[in-house]
C-alpha positions in Angstrom: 37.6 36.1 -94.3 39.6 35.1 -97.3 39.9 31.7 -98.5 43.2 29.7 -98.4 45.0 26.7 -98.6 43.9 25.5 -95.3 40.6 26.7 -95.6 38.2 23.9 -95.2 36.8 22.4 -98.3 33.5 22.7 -97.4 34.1 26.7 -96.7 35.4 26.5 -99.8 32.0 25.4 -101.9 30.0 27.4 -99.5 31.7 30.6 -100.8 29.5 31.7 -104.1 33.4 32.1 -105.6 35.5 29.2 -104.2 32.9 26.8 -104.8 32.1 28.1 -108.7 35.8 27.1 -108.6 36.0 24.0 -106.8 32.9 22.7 -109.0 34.2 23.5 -112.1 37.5 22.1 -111.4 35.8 18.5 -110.4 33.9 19.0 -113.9 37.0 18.8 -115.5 37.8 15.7 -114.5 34.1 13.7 -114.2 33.6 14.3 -110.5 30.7 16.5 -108.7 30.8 18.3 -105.4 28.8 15.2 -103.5 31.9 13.0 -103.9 33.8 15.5 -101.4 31.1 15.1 -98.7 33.0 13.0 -96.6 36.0 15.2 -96.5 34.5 18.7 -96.5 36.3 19.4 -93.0 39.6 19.0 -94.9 41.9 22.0 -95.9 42.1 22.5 -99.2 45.5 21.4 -99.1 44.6 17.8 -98.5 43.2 17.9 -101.6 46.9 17.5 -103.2 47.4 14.7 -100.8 44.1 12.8 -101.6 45.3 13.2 -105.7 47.6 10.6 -105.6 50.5 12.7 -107.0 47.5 14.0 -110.1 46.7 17.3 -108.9 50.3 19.7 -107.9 50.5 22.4 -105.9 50.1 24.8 -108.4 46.4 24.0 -108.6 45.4 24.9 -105.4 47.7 27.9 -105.8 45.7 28.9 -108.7 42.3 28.4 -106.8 43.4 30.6 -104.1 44.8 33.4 -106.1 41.5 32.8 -108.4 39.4 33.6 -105.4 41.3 36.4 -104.0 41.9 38.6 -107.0 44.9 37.3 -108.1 46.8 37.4 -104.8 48.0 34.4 -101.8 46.6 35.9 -99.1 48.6 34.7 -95.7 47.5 31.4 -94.3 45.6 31.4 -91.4 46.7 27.9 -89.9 44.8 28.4 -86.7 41.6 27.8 -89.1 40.2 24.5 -87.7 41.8 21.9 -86.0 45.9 22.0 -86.5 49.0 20.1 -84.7 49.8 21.1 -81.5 53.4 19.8 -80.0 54.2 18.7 -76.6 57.8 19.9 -76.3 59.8 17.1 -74.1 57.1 14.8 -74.5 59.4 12.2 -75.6 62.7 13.4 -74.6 65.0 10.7 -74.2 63.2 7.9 -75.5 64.0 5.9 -78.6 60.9 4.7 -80.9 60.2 2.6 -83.9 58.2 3.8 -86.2 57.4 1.8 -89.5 55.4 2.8 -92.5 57.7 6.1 -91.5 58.0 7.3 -95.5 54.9 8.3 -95.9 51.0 8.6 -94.3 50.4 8.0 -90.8 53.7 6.1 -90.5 55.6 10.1 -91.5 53.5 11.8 -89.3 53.6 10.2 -86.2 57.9 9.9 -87.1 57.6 13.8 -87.6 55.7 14.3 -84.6 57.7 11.8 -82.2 60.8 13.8 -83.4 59.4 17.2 -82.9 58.5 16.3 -79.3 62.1 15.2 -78.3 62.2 11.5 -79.4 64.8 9.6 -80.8 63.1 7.8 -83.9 64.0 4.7 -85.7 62.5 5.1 -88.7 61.6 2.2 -91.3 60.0 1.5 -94.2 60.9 -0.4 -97.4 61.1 3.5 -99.4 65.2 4.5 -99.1 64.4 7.1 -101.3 61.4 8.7 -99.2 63.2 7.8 -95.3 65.7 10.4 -97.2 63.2 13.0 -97.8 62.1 12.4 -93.7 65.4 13.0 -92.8 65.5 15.9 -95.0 62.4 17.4 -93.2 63.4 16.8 -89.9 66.9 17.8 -89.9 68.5 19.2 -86.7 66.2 16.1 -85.3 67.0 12.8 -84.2 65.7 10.3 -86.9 67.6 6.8 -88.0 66.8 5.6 -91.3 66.5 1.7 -91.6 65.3 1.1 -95.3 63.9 -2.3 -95.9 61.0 -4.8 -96.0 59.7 -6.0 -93.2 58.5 -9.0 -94.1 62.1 -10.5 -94.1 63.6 -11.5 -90.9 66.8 -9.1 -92.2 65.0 -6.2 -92.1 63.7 -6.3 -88.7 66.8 -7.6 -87.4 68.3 -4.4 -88.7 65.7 -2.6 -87.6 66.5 -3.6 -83.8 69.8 -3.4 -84.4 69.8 0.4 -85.3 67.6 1.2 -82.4 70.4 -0.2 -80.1 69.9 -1.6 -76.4 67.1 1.0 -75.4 63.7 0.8 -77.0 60.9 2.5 -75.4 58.4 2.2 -77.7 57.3 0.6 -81.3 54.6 1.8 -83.5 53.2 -0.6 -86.0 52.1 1.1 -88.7 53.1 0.2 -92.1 50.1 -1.8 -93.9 48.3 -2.2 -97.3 45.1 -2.7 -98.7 43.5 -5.5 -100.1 41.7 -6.1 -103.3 38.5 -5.9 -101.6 38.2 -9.5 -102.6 35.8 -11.6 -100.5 36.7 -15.3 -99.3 35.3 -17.1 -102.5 37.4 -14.9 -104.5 40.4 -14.0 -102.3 43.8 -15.2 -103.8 46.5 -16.8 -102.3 48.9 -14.1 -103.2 46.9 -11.6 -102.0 46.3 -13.2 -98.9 50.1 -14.1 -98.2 51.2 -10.5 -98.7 48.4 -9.0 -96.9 48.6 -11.0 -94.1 52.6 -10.9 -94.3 52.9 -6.8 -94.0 49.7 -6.0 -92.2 49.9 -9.1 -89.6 53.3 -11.4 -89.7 55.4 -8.1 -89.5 54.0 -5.9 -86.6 53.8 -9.8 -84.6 57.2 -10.7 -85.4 58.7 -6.7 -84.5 56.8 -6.9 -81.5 58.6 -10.4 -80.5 61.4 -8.5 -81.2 61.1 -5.9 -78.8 59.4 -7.5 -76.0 62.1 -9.0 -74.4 64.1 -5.5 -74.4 61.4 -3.7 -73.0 61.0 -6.6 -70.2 64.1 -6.2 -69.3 63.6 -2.6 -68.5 60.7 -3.2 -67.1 58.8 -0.3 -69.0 57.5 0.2 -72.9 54.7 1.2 -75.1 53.5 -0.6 -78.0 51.4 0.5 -80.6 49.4 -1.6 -83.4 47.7 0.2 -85.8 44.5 -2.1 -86.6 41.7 -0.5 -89.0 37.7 0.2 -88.9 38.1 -2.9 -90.6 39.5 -4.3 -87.6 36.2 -3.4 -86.0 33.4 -4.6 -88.6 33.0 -6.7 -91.6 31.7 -4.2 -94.2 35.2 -1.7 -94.4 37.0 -4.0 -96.9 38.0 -7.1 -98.1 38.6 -10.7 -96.6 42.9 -10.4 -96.4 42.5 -6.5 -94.8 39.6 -7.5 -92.5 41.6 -10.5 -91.4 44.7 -8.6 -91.0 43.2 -6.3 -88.9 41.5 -8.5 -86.9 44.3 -10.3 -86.1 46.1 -7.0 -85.2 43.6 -6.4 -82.5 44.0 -9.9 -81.5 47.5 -10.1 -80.8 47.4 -6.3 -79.4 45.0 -7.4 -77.0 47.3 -11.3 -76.2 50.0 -8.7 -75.3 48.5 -6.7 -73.4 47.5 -9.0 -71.0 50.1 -10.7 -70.0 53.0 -8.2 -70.6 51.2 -5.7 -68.4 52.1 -6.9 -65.2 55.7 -6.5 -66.4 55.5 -2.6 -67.0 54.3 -3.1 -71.1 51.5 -1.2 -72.5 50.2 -2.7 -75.9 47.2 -0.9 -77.6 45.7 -0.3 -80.8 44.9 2.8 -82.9 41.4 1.6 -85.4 41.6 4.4 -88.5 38.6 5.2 -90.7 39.2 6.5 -93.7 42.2 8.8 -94.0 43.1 10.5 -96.7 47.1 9.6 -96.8 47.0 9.1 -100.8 47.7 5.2 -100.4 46.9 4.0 -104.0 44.9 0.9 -104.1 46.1 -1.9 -105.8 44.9 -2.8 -109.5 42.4 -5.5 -110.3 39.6 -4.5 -107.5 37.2 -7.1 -107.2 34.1 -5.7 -108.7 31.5 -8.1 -106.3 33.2 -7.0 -103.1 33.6 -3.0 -104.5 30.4 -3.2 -104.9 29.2 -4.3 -101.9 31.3 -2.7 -99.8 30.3 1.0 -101.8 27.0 1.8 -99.8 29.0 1.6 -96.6 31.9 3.2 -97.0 29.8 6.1 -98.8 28.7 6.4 -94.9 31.6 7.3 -93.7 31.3 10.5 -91.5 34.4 12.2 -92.0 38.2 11.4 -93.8 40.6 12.5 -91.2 44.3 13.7 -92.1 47.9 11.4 -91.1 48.2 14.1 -88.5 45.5 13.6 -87.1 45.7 9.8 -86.3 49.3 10.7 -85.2 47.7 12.7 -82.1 45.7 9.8 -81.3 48.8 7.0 -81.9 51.4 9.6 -79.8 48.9 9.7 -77.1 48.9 6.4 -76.4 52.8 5.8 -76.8 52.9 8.8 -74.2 53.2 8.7 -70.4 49.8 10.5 -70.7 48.6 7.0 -71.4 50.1 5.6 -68.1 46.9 3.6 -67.3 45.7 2.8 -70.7 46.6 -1.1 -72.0 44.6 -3.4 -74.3 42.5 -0.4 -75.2 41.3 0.0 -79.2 40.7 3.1 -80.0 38.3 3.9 -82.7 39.9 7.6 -84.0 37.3 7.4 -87.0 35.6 10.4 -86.6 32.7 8.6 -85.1 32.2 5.4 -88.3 32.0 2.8 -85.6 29.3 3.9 -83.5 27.2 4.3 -87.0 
């Protein structure tokens, strides 16, 4: 079988070709083959994803036409796992999404749209809620560009989605430092806990009373591994995501009586090509290193978007207060 863009990475070095290639191309830049352990499941493809905007298309172009003798063979997307669509699945039904530009926040947008949804889309990126829109034209997506940490923005946010929301997806976040307590600044404290915490809480507020009135919603917090454990990253992102489960959990039980489901989706690592910020704290990198080297597998947006889409779903009818751990399997480590 040929090699391609979404063949697995790990197909990839086990070909005596592809993985000459692969090696050599990692070579170039430092890196060995054991550094890809985690995400050997992976296409190929997520490789340009997990660059950061470093490595373009045209590199994974020119592995594959390396590989096959010059030639792009066709894709065979049925390799592996790959997106399947519930047509209707959210027909008539008008959903927040934030963190919509990019990562997990794009894909489940995308995928809410696909299945018949009317998606409210924010995120503080105008320029990249334009490029959504682009994608998923002949859909029904409504930009809101803005940050969410300013009263304004949600306002606006509600405001677009009109008198009908069914459901809200918490999504947008950012890391930490991976600072612990003793060296944890205020500012990165405050804006941590502002975008990952103060903003889902205060959009949920938001919509609550809405869905009460109609007796019927979905909400869905998007909490972390580090939500879970103590060793997946610093003191403001543990804390954060904590305290998403927290108020996920406050929700759920006493808004379920009225018709609201609230649960939470716990990531491990995904490889959405979320730069970290600068000035890493070298103590908690440090410590943190050995565990996160553990972790079993680095998942795709898409494929936390199946597990956050399931649980806005009606397939979810009897599911509230639950945290589900799609991490490939970290948390049970």
């Amino acid at each position: 079988m040929a090699l391609t863009a979404h063949s697995t990475i790990g197909e990839w070095l086990n070909d005596p070709i592809g993985g000459d290639l692969i090696r050599g191309l990692l070579a170039q830049s430092g890196a060995d083959a054991a550094q890809l352990t985690p995400v050997l499941g992976l296409p190929l493809q997520q490789l340009i994803v997990m660059s950061q905007g470093a490595m373009p298309q045209s590199v994974v172009d020119d592995l594959v036409r390396a590989v096959n003798g010059g030639e792009i063979p066709a894709d065979d997307e049925s390799a592996g796992w790959t997106e399947s669509i519930t047509p209707g699945r959210f027909a008539g039904k008008t959903v927040i999404v934030t963190g919509a530009a990019s990562g997990i926040g794009r894909a489940t947008a995308s995928r809410i749209a696909r299945e018949g949804g009317r998606v409210v889309a924010a995120d503080i990126s105008a320029d990249k809620l334009d490029a959504l829109t682009t994608d998923l034209a002949g859909h029904d997506v409504v930009t809101v560009a803005g940050d969410l940490t300013q009263q304004a923005s949600i306002d606006a946010v509600i405001a677009a989605a009109g008198d009908c929301i069914d459901a809200l997806a918490n999504v947008a976040g950012i890391n930490d430092d991976f600072s612990p307590a003793g060296e944890t600044t205020d500012a990165v404290w405050d804006r941590v806990i502002a975008i990952n915490l103060t903003a889902p809480f205060k959009l949920m507020r938001a919509v609550l009373p809405i869905m009460e009135a109609a007796g019927r919603g979905a909400i869905l917090n998007v909490s972390s591994e580090a939500g879970l454990r103590g060793n997946a990253s610093g003191n403001a992102y543990t804390a954060s995501k904590h305290g998403v489960i927290g108020v996920t959990k406050s929700a759920a039980f006493i808004y379920g009586p009225k018709g609201i489901r609230v649960n939470s989706v716990a990531p491990g690592g995904v490889a959405t090509g979320i730069p970290m910020p600068p000035n890493m704290s070298e103590y908690g990198s440090g410590r943190l290193g050995p565990f996160q080297q553990a972790i079993p597998t680095v998942a795709t947006a898409e494929h936390l978007a199946a597990s956050i889409t399931f649980l806005l779903s009606d397939d979810a009818v009897n599911i509230n207060g639950a945290v589900l751990a799609s991490d490939g399997g970290w948390s049970v480590q």
